[in-house]
N, C-alpha and C positions, 0 to 999 in steps of 0.2 A: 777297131774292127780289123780282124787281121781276114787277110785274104791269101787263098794258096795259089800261083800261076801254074806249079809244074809239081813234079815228085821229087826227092832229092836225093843224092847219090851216096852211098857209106863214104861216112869219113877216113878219114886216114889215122895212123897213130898219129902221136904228139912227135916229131923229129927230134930223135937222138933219144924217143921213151925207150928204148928197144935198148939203147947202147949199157955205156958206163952209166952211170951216176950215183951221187951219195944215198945210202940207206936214211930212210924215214925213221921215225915213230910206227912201230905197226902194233894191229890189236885186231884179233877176230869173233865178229860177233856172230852168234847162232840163232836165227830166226825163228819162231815157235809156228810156224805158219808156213805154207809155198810164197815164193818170191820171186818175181819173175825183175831181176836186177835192172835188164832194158827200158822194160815197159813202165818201173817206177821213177827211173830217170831221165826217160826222154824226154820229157815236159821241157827238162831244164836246160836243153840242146837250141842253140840259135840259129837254126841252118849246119849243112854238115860241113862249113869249115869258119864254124864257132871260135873264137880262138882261145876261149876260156873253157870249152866243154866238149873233150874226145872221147870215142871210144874204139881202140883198136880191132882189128879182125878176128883173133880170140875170145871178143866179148868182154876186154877190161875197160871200166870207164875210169876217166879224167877229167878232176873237175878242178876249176881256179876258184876262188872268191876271197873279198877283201872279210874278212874276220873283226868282233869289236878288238883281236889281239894283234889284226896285222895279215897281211897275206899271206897264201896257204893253199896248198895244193891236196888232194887226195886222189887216192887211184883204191878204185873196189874192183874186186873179181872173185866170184864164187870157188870156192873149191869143195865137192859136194855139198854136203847142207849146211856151211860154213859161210861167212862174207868173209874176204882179209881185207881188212881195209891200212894202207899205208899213206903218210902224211906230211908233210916237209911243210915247213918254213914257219915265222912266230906263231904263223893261226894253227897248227897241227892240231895241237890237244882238242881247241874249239872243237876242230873239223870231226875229230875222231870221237868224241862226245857226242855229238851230233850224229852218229850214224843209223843209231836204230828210228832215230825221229824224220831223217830224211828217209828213210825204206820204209817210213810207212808206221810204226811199233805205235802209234797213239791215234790211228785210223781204225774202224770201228766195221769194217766190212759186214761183221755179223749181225747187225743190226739193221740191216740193208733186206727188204722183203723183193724179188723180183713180181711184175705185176702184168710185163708182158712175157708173150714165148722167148722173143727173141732177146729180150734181158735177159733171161734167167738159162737160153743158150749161151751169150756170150758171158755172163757170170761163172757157169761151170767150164766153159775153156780157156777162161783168163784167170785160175784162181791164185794167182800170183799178184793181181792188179793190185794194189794198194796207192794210197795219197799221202806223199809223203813232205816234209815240211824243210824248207832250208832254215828257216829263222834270220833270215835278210831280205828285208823287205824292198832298201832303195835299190838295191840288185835285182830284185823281179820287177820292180818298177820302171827304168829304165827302156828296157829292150820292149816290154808291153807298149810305154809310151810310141817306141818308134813302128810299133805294126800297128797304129792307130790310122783305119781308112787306109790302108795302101797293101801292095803286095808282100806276100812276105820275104820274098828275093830282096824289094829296096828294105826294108827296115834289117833285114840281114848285111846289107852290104855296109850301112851306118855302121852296126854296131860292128864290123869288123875290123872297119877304118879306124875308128875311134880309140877300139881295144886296141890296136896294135900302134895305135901313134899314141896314148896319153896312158895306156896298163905297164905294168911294169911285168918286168919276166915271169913267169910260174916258179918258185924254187921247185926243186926237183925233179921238174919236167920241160925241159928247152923245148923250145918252140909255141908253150902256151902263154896267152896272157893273162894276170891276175884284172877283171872288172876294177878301175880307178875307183876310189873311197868319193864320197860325195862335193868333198872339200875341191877335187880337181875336176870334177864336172862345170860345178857352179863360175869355175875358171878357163872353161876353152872358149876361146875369142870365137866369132861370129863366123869368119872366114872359112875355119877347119869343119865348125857345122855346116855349112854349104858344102865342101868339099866330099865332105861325107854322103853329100846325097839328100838330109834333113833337111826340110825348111824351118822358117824360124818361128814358124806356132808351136811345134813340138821342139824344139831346141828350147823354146821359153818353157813351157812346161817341168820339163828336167830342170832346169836349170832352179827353177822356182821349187819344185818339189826335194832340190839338192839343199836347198837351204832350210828347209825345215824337217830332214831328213834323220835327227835325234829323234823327233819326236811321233814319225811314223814307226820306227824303229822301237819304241815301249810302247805303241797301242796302233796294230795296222787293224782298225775296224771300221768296216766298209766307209761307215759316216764321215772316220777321217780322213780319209783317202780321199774321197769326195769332195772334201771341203775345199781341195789345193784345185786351180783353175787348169783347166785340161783335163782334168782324170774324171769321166763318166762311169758309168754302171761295169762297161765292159772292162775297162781298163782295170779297175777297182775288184773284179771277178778272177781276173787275170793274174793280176799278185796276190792273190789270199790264195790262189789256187795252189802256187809253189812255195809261195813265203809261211805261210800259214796252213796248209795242207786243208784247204775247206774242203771237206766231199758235196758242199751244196752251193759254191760258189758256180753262178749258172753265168756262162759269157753274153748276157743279154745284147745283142747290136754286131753279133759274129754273122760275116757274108755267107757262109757256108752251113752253119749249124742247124739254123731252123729247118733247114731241108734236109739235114740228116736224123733230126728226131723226127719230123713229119712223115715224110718216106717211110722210115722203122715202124714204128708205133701207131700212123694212122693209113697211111697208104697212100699221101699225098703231102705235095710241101704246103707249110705252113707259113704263119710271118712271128714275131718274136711273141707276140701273143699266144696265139695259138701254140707254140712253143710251150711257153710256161703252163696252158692249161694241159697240155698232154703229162708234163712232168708232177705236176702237182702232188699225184700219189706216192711221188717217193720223194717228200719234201725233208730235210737232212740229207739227201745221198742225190740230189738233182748234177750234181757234176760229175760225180760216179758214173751216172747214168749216159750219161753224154759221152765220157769215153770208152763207156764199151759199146755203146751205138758207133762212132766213129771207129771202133779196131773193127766190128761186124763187115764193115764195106758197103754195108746199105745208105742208097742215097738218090736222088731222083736224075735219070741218066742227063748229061750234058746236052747242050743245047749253043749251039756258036761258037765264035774261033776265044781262045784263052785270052784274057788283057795283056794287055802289053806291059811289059818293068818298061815303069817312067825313070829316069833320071833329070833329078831336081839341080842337078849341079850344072846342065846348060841351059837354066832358067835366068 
């Protein structure tokens, strides 16, 4: 259950993307659709100082991740109705394969019936939104585990720590870190997880979920996900949403959500029940739904002072 304390501030580029550096692999691909680049990759942003996922002031994003080929960097940026997308290090090709699947190219928008006003408002001003898929599952596994019940400032600051003390560099983009491969999760001793912020019910988790991590990896379906100790409905909603690009994966057990469908759609907060029976009519496109209720801004007005960011490391 990820929780939000505050708003977050734009990132910054990646240090030293701006300068020198070696030429990629590049290839651009032309979308047959509007594509609104931000909005289909911010899912995959950990807070804005990610150290795996930037996106500069121009609007180019940057992304790390460990590849079945190896670590691998890509950087997209529109140039009119064009993506270019450029790629460094052994995962390139992967990454560069991969792009029309991550923007979305096997999401099914049109199949999508709006059923209230205000869907089918924010449907016509977001026709860019699409769901799109990275095809790494223990990658969106991970950081979902760490915003499990907490804020999303602490499960941001784990996963920064982490990344930048056991990732290895970003090829071609200094200052980002590639996500560690599963093998070096299931190996950081107890201490650097406290350090990090984590306590050790979700340090177990990961760590349990690093070891069976081939096998997520050929079949992330709900049931299996489930099956590993720690990973509930939400969690398990959570990685099919990036990893697998489900437009019906619904984050059942999110602090925030139920009050944003409710509000939207009936005029009042709801609890995850009530939730699911407002959604029900657009069953295949129920997480579609949820993010263009969430870009709308509708939501039931605040009420008391924001929670506080715990820190677990002076426990």
């Amino acid at each position: 259950m990820k929780v939000v304390a505050a708003s977050a501030r734009r990132a910054a580029p990646p240090a030293g993307a701006a300068g020198k550096r070696t030429p990629g692999l590049r290839r651009d691909w032309r979308p047959p659709w509007p594509l609104d680049l931000h909005a289909v990759l911010a899912p995959h942003q950990r807070g804005p100082r990610d150290p795996a996922f930037q996106a500069d002031p121009g609007g180019t994003i940057w992304r790390a991740s460990h590849t079945p080929c190896g670590a691998g960097t890509i950087r997209l940026r529109r140039a009119g109705d064009v993506i270019e997308a450029e790629a460094w290090g052994p995962g390139a090709e992967w990454l560069l394969d991969g792009v029309p699947g991550l923007l979305g190219a096997d999401d099914e928008p049109e199949t999508f019936t709006p059923r209230h006003p205000i869907v089918g408002e924010q449907a016509l001003r977001r026709p860019g939104l699409r769901i799109g898929r990275t095809g790494r599952v223990f990658e969106a596994l991970v950081p979902a585990v760490m915003e499990q019940k907490v804020l999303s400032q602490e499960a941001w600051r784990a996963w920064g720590y982490l990344l930048r003390r056991f990732g290895e560099p970003a090829p071609g983009a200094p200052g980002l870190r590639v996500p560690p491969p599963p093998g070096v999760w299931a190996r950081i001793p107890s201490w650097e997880w406290h350090r990090s912020g984590l306590e050790a019910v979700r340090a177990r988790t990961i760590i349990t979920a690093a070891r069976a991590a081939g096998r997520l990896e050929e079949d992330p379906a709900e049931a299996r996900l489930r099956s590993l100790p720690g990973i509930g409905v939400w969690t398990a909603a959570e990685i099919r949403q990036r990893a697998a690009g489900d437009p019906d994966a619904v984050s059942v057990g999110d602090y925030h959500l139920p009050g944003i469908v409710g509000w939207a759609l009936a005029g009042r907060k709801v609890d995850d029940d009530g939730m699911l029976e407002l959604l029900a009519p657009y069953a295949g496109h129920r997480h579609r739904v949820t993010r263009l209720l969430e870009s709308s801004g509708s939501g039931p007005p605040r009420r008391g002072p924001r929670l506080p960011v715990r820190d677990y490391r002076s426990f």
